[in-house]
C-alpha positions in Angstrom: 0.0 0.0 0.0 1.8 3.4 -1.2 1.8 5.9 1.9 1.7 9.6 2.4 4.2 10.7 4.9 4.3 14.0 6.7 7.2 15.8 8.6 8.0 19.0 10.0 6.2 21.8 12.3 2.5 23.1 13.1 2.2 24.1 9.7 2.2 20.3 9.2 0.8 18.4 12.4 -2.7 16.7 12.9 -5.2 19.0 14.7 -8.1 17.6 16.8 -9.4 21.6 16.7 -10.0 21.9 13.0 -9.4 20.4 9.6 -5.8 20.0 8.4 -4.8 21.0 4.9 -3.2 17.6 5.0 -6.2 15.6 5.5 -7.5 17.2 2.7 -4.9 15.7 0.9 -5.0 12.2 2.2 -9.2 12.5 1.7 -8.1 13.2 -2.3 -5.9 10.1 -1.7 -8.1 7.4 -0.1 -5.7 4.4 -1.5 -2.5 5.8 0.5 -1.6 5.1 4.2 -1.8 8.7 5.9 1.4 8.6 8.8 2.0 12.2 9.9 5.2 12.6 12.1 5.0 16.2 12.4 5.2 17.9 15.8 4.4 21.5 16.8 7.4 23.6 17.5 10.0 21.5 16.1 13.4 22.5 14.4 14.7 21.7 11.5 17.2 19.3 13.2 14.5 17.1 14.5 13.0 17.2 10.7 16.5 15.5 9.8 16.1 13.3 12.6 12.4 12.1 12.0 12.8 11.7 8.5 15.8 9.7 8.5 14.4 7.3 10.6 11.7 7.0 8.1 13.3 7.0 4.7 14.5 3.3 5.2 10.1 2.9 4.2 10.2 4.7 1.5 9.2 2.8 -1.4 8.4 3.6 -5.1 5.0 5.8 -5.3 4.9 7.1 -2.1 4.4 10.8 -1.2 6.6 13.1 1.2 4.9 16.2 2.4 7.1 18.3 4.4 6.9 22.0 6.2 10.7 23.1 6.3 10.8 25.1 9.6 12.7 28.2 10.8 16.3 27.8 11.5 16.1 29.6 15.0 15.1 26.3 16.8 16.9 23.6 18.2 16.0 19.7 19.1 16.8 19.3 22.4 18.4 16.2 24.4 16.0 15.3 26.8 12.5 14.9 26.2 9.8 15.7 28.3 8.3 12.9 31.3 5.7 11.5 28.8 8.4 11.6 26.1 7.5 13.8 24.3 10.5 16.3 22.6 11.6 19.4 23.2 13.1 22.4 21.5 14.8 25.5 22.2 13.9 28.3 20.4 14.6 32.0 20.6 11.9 32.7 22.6 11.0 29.2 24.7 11.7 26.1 25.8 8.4 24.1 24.7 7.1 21.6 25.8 7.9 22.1 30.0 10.1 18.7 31.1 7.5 17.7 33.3 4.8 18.1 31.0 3.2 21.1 32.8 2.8 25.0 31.1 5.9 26.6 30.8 7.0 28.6 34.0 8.3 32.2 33.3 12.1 30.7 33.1 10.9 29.0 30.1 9.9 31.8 28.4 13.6 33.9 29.0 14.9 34.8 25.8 17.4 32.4 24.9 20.0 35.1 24.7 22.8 32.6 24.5 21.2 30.8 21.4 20.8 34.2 19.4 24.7 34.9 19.5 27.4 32.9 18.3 26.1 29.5 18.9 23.9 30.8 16.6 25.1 30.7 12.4 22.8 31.1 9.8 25.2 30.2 7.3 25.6 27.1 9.0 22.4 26.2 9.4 21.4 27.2 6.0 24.4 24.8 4.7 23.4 22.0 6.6 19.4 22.6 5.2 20.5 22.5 1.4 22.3 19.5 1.9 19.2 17.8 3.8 17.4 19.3 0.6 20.3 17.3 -1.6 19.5 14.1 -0.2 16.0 14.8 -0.6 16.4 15.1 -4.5 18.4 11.9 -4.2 15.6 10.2 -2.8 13.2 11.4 -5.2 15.2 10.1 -7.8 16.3 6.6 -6.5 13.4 5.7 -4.7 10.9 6.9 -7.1 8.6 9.3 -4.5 7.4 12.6 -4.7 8.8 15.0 -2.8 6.7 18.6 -1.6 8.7 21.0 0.8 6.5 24.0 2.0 8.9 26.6 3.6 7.1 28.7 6.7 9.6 31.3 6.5 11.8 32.9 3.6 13.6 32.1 0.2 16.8 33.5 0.4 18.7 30.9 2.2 16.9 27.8 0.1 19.0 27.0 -3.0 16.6 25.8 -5.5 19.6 24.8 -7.8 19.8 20.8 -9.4 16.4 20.2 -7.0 13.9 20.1 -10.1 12.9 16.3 -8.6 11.2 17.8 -5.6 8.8 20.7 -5.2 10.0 23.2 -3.2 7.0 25.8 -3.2 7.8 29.4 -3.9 8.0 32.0 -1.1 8.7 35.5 -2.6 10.1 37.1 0.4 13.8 37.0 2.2 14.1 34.8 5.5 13.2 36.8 8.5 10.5 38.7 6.7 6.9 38.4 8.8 5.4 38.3 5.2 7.6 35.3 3.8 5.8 31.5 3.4 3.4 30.2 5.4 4.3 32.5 8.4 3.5 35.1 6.4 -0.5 33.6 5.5 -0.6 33.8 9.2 0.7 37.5 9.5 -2.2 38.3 7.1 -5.0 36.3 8.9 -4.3 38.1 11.8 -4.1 41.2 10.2 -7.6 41.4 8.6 -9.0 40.3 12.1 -7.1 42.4 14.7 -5.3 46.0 15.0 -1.5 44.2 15.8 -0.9 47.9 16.1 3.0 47.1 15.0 3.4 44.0 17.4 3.4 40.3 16.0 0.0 38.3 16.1 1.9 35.8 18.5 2.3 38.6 21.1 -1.2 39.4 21.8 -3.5 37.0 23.7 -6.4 37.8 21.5 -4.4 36.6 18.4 -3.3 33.6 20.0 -7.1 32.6 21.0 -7.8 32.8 17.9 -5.2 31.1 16.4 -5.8 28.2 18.8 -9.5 27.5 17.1 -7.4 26.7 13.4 -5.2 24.1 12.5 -2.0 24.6 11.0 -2.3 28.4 11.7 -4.5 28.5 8.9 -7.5 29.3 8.9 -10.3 26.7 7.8 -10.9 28.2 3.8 -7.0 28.8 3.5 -6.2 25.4 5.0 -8.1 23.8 2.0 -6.4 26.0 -0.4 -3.2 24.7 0.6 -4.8 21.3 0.7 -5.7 22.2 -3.2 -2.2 23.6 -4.4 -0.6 20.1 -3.0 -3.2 17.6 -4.9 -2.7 19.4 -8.0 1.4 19.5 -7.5 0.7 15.7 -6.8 -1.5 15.5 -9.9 -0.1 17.7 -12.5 3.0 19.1 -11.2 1.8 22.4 -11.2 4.3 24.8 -9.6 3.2 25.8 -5.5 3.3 29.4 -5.2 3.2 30.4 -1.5 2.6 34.0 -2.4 -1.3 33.6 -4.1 -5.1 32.5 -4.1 -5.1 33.1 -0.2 -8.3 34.4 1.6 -7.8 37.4 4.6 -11.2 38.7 4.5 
């Protein structure tokens, strides 16, 4: 049975709250086995991680969906009581160890992880060549390959990947416009005054946020459920920047 395999952040993960763009794709796919290993708040490193253990059960016809996460996040050691993992990012340590909200230490700016542990070059170096071996794949194995990044274009080289689908972004990393971040910017925008902040610092944002899945709302969740089946279908190019709904 071919599967459909999905890795990477929020933008990716199963929601009990609200429909995933992703099960709109497995509903257009009834004949695939739907595994989704993606995890809210997760780093790039623990996409590596997840999908190398995986890639062993890839087999000809399957399908790889995949949100490619901000680099400012790190996969921790030590996961959480219940085992789940955690991750460092520049603003949090998510989820608490013992599986309880986050105390205020928690949320300290990670001050240490922002300077020069902290190399973009690197990071970015280390992402093209996960984004190498993900070309290899599609060629060898025979699967296709869609990579949706949240955040910016700049650091992604596109060059020698024409076997996977790497959807266009239009706007440099670190922009709050870029990717699939940047659908969220805009949701927020048309529903609340940010008055200059980001959505993510205001409690009425985050409320609202928390009835979506994906950080998407429900119509622009099954647009981006609609630009994958027909990448998937007719390899027609998946531009990030278009055909969204704010209103």
């Amino acid at each position: 049975m071919p599967k459909i395999m999905i890795f990477g952040d929020s933008y990716a993960a199963d929601y009990d709250n609200a429909k995933s763009w992703t099960l709109w794709v497995a509903e257009e796919f009834p004949k695939y086995k739907f595994i989704n290993f993606a995890v809210p708040a997760s780093s790039l490193d623990y996409l590596y991680y997840t999908y190398e253990k995986q890639r062993a059960h890839l087999e000809a016809n399957d399908i790889v969906l995949m949100s490619l996460t901000a680099m400012e996040r790190i996969f921790l050691r030590d996961p959480t009581i219940y085992n789940q993992p955690r991750f460092m990012t520049a603003h949090q340590i998510t989820p608490a160890k013992n599986g309880k909200p986050q105390t205020g230490a928690e949320f300290k700016p990670q001050e240490f992880f922002l300077g020069d542990m902290y190399n973009p070059d690197a990071h970015s170096a280390t992402m093209n060549v996960f984004l190498n071996a993900l070309q290899y794949d599609a060629i060898t194995k025979n699967v296709t390959i869609i990579v949706l990044p949240i955040g910016g274009d700049d650091y992604i080289n596109r060059k020698d990947k024409e076997h996977i689908e790497i959807a266009t972004c239009g706007e440099n990393q670190g922009s709050s416009n870029a990717g699939l971040s940047g659908v969220t910017k805009r949701q927020m925008e048309a529903m609340f005054d940010l008055k200059g902040r980001y959505w993510y610092e205001i409690k009425e944002c985050w409320d609202q946020d928390s009835k979506h899945a994906n950080h998407l709302t429900p119509r622009n969740n099954k647009i981006l459920g609609n630009k994958v089946i027909r990448n998937i279908r007719t390899k027609e190019p998946i531009d990030l920047r278009t055909e969204w709904v704010y209103k």
